[in-house]
Steps between C-alpha positions, in 0.01 A plus 500: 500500500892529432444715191240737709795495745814602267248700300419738849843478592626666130176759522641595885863531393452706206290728763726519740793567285866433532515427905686178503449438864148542454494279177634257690322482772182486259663165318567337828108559606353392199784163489386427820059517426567300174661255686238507762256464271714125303506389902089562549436355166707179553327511876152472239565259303588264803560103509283276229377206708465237205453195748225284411239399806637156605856684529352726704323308714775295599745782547175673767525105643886488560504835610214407766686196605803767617269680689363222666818290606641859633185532683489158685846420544546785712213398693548172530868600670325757705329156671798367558386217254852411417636516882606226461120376333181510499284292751398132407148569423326168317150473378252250412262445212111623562259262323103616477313689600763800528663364154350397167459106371889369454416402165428860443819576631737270364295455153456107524900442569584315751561721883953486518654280755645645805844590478742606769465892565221512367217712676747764621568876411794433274272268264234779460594603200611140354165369599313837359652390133395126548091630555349459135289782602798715639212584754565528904323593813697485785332526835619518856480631820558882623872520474519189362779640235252518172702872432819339536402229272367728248789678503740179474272424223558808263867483553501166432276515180726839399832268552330171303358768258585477109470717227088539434378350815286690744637760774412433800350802657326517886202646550309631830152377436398795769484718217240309264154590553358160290113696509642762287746401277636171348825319531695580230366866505618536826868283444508769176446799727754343783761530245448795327527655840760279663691523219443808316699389143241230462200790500595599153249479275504377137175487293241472733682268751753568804827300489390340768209371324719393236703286747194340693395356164783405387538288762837703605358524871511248754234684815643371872145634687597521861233499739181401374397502875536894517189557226169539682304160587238632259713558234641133509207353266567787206900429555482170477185499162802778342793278583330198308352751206809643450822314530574327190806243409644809433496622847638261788421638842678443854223631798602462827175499811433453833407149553162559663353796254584284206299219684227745540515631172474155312247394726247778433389612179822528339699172314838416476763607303497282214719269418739632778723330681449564903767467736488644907864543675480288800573668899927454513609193648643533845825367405571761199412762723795392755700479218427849336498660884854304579678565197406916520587541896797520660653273691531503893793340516403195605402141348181361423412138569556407119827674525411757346587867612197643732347800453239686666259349301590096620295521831239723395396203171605195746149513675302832357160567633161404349470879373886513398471229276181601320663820453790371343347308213455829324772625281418865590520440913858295448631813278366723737662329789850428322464911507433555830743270674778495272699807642494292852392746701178326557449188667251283270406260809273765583276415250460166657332689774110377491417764774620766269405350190186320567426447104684473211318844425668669794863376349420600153387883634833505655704369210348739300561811776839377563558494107572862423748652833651130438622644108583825641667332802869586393737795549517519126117672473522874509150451645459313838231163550283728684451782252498263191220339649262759536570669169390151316231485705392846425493432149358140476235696663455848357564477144274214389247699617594789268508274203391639168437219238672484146495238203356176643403633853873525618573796746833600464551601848252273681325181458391358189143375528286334208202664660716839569359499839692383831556162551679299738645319193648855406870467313704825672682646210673817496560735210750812612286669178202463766612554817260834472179271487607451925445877543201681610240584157590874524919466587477306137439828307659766816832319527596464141349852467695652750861332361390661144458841683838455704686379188361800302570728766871377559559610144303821466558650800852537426499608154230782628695663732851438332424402106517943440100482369522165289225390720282774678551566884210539734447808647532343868544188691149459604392597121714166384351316779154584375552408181668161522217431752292560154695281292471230765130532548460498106730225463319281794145562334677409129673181648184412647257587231706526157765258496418115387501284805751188296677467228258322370215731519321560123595866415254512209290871369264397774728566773666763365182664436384423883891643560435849354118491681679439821801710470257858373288390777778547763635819283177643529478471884823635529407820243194562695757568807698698295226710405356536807865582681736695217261534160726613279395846396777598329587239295649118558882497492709148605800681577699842626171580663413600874271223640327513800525236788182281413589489155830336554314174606239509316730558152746199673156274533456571099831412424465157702250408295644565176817297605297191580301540211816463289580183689194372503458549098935409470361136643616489872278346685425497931622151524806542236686129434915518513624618206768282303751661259376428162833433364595255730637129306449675188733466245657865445256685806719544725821641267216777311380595858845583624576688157149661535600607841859645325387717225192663790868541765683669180137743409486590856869578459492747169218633641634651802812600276252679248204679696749449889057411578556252861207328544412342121870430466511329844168302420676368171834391706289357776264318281774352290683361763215349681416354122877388458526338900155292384636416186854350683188275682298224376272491792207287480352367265233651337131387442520479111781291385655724313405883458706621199528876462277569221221313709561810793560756199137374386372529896648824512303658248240363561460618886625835357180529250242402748646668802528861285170452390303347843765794744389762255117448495489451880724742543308747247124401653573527861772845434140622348267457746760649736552834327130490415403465901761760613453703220105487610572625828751762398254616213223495816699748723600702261209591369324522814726779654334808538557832257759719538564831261826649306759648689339337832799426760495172685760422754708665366469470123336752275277315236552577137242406203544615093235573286557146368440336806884455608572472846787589672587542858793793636635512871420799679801440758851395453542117472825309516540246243697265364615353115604121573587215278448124487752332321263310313325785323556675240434880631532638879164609692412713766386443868430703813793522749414235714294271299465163558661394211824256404729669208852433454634871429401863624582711188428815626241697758296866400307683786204686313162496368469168293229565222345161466358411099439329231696425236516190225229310744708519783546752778824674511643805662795744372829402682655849603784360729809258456633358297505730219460269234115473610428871540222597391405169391194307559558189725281267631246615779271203540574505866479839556126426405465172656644736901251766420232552792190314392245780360822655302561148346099423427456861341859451307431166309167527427383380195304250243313124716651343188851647504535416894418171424714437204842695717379180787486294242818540289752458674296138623504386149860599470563293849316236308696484237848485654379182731351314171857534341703390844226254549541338161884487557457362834251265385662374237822452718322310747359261260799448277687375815189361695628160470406263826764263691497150450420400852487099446860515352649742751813437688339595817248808634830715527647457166126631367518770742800682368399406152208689587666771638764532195197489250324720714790790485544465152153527377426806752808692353489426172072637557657801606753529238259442202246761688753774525635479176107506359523847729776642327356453214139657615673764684682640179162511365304655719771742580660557879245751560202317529251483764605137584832585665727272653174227477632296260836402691288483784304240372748280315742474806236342691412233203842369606498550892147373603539204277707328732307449781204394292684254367512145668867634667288801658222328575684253680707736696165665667418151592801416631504857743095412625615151588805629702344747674260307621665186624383270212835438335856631512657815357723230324222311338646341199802405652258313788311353251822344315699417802109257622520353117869433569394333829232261371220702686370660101560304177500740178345463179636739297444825650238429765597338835264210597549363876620135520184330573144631502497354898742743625362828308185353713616452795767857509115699345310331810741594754625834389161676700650350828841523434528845392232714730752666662750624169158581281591864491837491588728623197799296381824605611669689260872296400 
């Protein structure tokens, strides 16, 4: 390549001859592509990964264990765990019939002595580690503190943990459906998804496969009570099958559906150890209350300092008491009454609080305006209130399922259905599932259109003819109407509905049925409104009111089409930056993002051409501002750049190919329709002779069959240009019709004819260098009163379809090469966020966001230049325009709000407007987790306990009649 280089550069000197400047300027270009060309080919050759499959193994381990201690320890602050510690919860052993035969247990050795502290949370671990098995079931009561536990437990076993010993990882049974799919299947798919890194596949196995046998994996199953009743028995037969002394297991349970479980047709856990966390004993509640309240001021009988708490615990009711022996209800009252502006005597009221029931509905009312109580909130009790309520209730019922049965923004249920066992989790990435079916595909639709619009709209009327100008306001109207009605029915119809959807020849071949379907509807309006009789032109052309949105409703569908072949799907995942922890990513991004500033830069110096050098400077410097970040992580664990060089070209084969035959098919069967119909009323006007005079216009026919048409009356017209052809045209005074210069105006006869296959008329005004010169007169033709026009361009069936069919195929071409580009952008940088080891829903969201801008520019980039280079070939006279920059600017605009960012946004407006959340929402959401009232794992927000998302869903109906359809106020 560096001889072809210095060979062209001696060929072009010795051309050129002895201009040193341009000799120069002819080294410096060529310098600069050979040394493009060393940086892509080191990009290729890319990092040799010569670990062997223990090492990597236990690197994917250690790197888990990160994630996981991040994950927890924030949690477990969040719950106030270490202020100043957690509750003294004990347990006791379970014997039969809820555990198997002790000698099954303990293997024949002998059960250990007590010893003191045993049997309480700090042991958990210690006494995990002593179980030959390493097999637990913990059971207790609702609230009884089996999360908290579990959660003690995997920092405990991630502290204790040594090189090659299991990770602890938690897992929300909710999301195993045991009828369906086995354990380890399901643990394998938990990770992969969790944790994207771990979904990498070598051979024929996942890394999380690889882990799970390798005994790498230690599963903490929370809630075993949240499965369906009659999914207990096919749990319980899988548990047994397939845990191995390779696989230790923690499961946590309610007390009474394990009982029920064990008692039925399902059998223990083998060889498990059973243990159930006794109700708290009065006098470490009084401690934990005491030590966490303020004092009064005044001295309790022990001499100790009072607090509001003393009175309230020296003689608590019947219901008070029962309360109390539930971790949960002390939390949640510690909460409540801790600022002192409540009086907790009041919940020694029996007339008030008949049952414990009635106190635990008001601890758990009281919970949420008690964490927003402060003058620190930016959001008062009140409103916080209703807005968790809100959501506990409206988005589970939106969920949408994904790996394992988990609904990203609702509930996770093994059955998928609604359950009052439901987890609540909450997925920014999904906060479109809580809007209306249609809103999913209108709002998204609607940000592409205004993102498009905020771009072209501008250049139109002020780019001087880079981008073609409608004729009128309501003309643009009309036709982004189109592109929104085409993009709604391709969003809808065309684009995958996940990430995860199979985008094999079947569905690209139900695609291109589906998308010349739609074209063909749209053609058969076209036909039936404006047939084009004189021939099909995209640009510099006067078009009539209906055609605006009908053309704008082709051009919708040929932009989702792209996406939907580029990969982007209706539920997109956040987008991670591929080069994030990678060795050298970040430093090749920001000098990627350099050498596009410095192109943009020489080529505004060379060609002074705005808009490709400004899409070169503002691509590299969103490239260069994501480079300075490392963001996220991303899904694969490291995503070197020949792997996205390989992606790249890849999406840029298949796209060209699948964008051009789509394109092609359904650009034919429009210009075949509308050619139909023109062909139809053509040839069905009636005869008219030689020399005849029509409105106006005096027929003319040769003795070969030429036709030509001559005004019989003065006519005012005008030569125009468009900067972005080649040659000027003519147009009636007053035609509705953009053009960026008037060249000149001639008041005469116009002879309309043919010349070279196009109609053209002699210019006989100014400026003189076109005087007596044949320019362009397609509109003249196009204005002419109807029989004039019919008579004029009569001629051949088959040569009126093949002029409606041309300049289709031509159309068809120019979207199969921006779709390949765009395609193979999209998939080169397609690379999804690792959600389990994110610092938080935020840090994904600008991650997101930062991906998001890159990709979409650097689409637009890679299109454009593609145009350049299909523009010099087809020459700037050509019936496609301006089309192409059309076409390639929105690649990069309407990207955005389909991505997870957009999509999110139009969620994030519905819920506003309508009362369900604030205009603030993931500040709200952050500022609850900060309070205790969510927990996160990774990026989704979970609330606290699966009581109080119960209790806020129940009582949001009654709570929130009145604000239903009253908008939030705008900060």
């Amino acid at each position: 390549m560096v001889a072809a280089a210095l060979v062209a550069l001696a060929v072009v000197l010795a051309s050129r001859g002895g201009d040193e400047d341009e000799a120069s300027m002819w080294i410096s270009s060529i310098s600069a592509f050979v040394s493009v060309c060393a940086f892509v080919a080191d990009l290729v050759r890319g990092p040799a990964d010569d670990r062997t499959g223990a090492d990597r193994r236990r690197r994917a381990a250690d790197e888990l264990v990160d994630a996981v201690q991040a994950q927890w320890a924030v949690e477990a602050r969040l719950r106030r765990l270490q202020d100043p510690e957690p509750l003294s919860v004990h347990w006791s052993r379970v014997g039969p019939p809820l555990a198997d035969h002790g000698r099954n247990v303990w293997r024949g050795r002998p059960l250990p002595a007590p010893r003191d502290g045993d049997q309480q949370l700090d042991r958990i671990v210690e006494m995990f580690r002593d179980l030959p098995s390493h097999r637990l079931v913990v059971l207790g009561e609702p609230g009884a503190g089996k999360t908290v536990l579990a959660v003690k437990f995997v920092l405990g076993a991630i502290d204790a943990r040594r090189t090659g010993d299991p990770v602890p990882v938690l897992f929300a049974l909710a999301g195993w459906d045991p009828r369906s799919v086995g354990l380890r299947e399901w643990l394998a798919e938990r990770l992969a998804a969790e944790y994207r890194p771990l979904a990498a596949v070598r051979g024929e196995r996942t890394l999380a496969e690889e882990l799970l046998d390798a005994g790498l994996i230690l599963p903490v199953l929370d809630g075993f009570d949240e499965l369906p009743a009659e999914a207990h028995p096919d749990a319980l037969r899988l548990l047994n099958a397939e845990l191995d002394e390779r696989l230790p297991v923690l499961l946590t349970c309610r007390t009474a559906v394990w009982d029920s479980a064990v008692r039925g047709d399902a059998d223990v856990l083998t060889a498990a150890e059973v243990v159930e966390l006794r109700p708290l004993e009065r006098a470490a509640v009084r401690d934990y209350l005491e030590r966490t309240a303020r004092s009064i001021g005044e001295t309790a009988p022990g001499g100790e300092p009072a607090t509001v708490w003393t009175a309230v615990l020296d003689a608590p009711s019947v219901p008070l008491a029962a309360v109390l022996t539930s971790p949960l209800m002390v939390t949640l009252a510690r909460t409540v009454y801790g600022d002192g502006s409540r009086d907790p005597s009041e919940l020694n009221d029996e007339v008030r609080f008949p049952t414990a029931e009635d106190i635990e509905k008001h601890l758990l009312d009281a919970f949420v305006p008690a964490a927003f109580a402060d003058r620190a909130s930016p959001w008062g009790p009140e409103a916080a209130d209703r807005w968790l309520r809100r959501l506990a209730r409206e988005l589970p019922s939106h969920r949408r399922d994904d790996v394992g049965g988990t609904g990203a923004a609702g509930r996770t249920s093994a059955t998928g259905g609604s359950s009052t066992t439901d987890v609540w989790r909450l997925a920014w990435w999904e906060l479109p599932a809580a809007m209306p079916p249609a809103l999913r595909v209108l709002g998204p639709a609607f940000l592409a259109l205004l993102a498009t619009a905020t771009l072209l709209v501008p250049l139109a009327v002020f780019g001087g003819g880079v981008v073609a100008n409608w004729d009128s306001t309501p003309s643009a109207v009309l036709n982004f109407a189109g592109i929104y009605v085409g993009m709604c029915f391709g969003m809808a119809k065309l684009m995958p509905a996940t990430a995860r959807t199979v985008q094999g020849p079947r569905q690209l071949v139900r695609m291109a049925l589906v998308m010349t379907a739609a074209a063909g509807v749209v053609a058969v309006a076209l036909g039936l409104l404006v047939p084009p009789l004189v021939s099909s032109r995209l640009g510099a052309v006067l078009t009539q009111r209906p055609a605006w949105f009908l053309n704008g409703c082709c051009f919708g569908l040929v932009l989702s089409m792209m996406f939907a072949v580029g990969g982007l799907p209706r539920r997109p995942l956040p987008l991670g930056l591929p080069w994030a922890y990678s060795p050298d990513g970040p430093r090749v991004v920001r000098a990627l993002g350099g050498v596009v500033v410095l192109a943009g830069c020489v080529i505004y110096g060379c060609t002074t051409e705005v808009l490709p050098a400004a899409t070169c400077v503002i691509t590299g410097l969103l490239f260069f501002l994501a480079g300075m970040r490392r963001g996220e992580r991303a899904a694969e664990q490291y995503t070197s750049p020949a792997v996205v060089l390989r992606a790249f070209r890849k999406g840029l084969v298949r796209g060209f190919i699948a964008c051009t035959l789509i394109s092609v098919c359904a650009g034919t069967v429009v210009g075949c329709v509308t050619g139909a119909f023109a062909a139809y009323e053509i040839h069905s006007a009636g005869r008219t002779s030689n020399d005849d005079v029509i409105h106006g216009w005096q027929l003319r026919e040769t003795g070969d069959g030429r036709r030509s048409v001559r005004s019989t009356r003065p006519e005012k017209i005008l030569l125009v240009r468009r900067t972005a052809l080649a040659n000027p045209f003519v147009v009636n005074d007053g035609a509705r019709i953009s053009y960026n210069d008037e060249l000149g105006e001639f008041t005469g006869k116009p002879w309309i004819q043919k010349k070279d296959d196009r109609w053209v008329v002699l210019w006989k005004g100014e400026p003189g260098t076109w005087r007596d010169k044949p320019v362009d007169a397609h509109n003249l033709v196009v204005a002419l009163p109807h029989d004039v026009k019919v008579w004029l361009v009569r001629r051949r069936v088959p040569v009126i379809l093949f002029d409606a069919v041309w300049p289709c195929l031509g159309f068809g071409m120019l979207v199969g090469t921006i779709g390949g580009c765009a395609s193979g952008v999209y998939r080169a940088l397609n690379t999804p966020s690792d959600t389990i080891r994110a610092a938080g829903p935020r840090n994904t969201l600008r991650t997101d966001r930062a991906a998001t801008l890159g990709r979409s520019a650097f689409a637009a980039l890679v299109s454009g230049a593609a145009c350049v280079v299909l523009i010099s070939a087809a020459g700037r006279g050509s019936t496609l325009g301006t089309m192409h920059t059309e076409v390639w600017l929105q690649v990069g605009t309407s990207t955005l709000a389909l991505s997870a960012w957009g999509r999110m946004g139009a969620a994030r407006i519905w819920l506003a407007l309508t009362g369900r959340a604030p205009w603030r929402l993931m500040q709200f959401l952050a500022e609850a987790h900060r309070r205790g009232v969510l927990r996160q794992s990774g990026a989704h927000y979970e609330f606290r306990h699966v009581r109080l998302q119960q209790r806020l869903a129940a009582t949001a109906d009654a709570d929130d009649i009145g604000a239903r359809r009253e908008p939030s106020p705008i900060p």
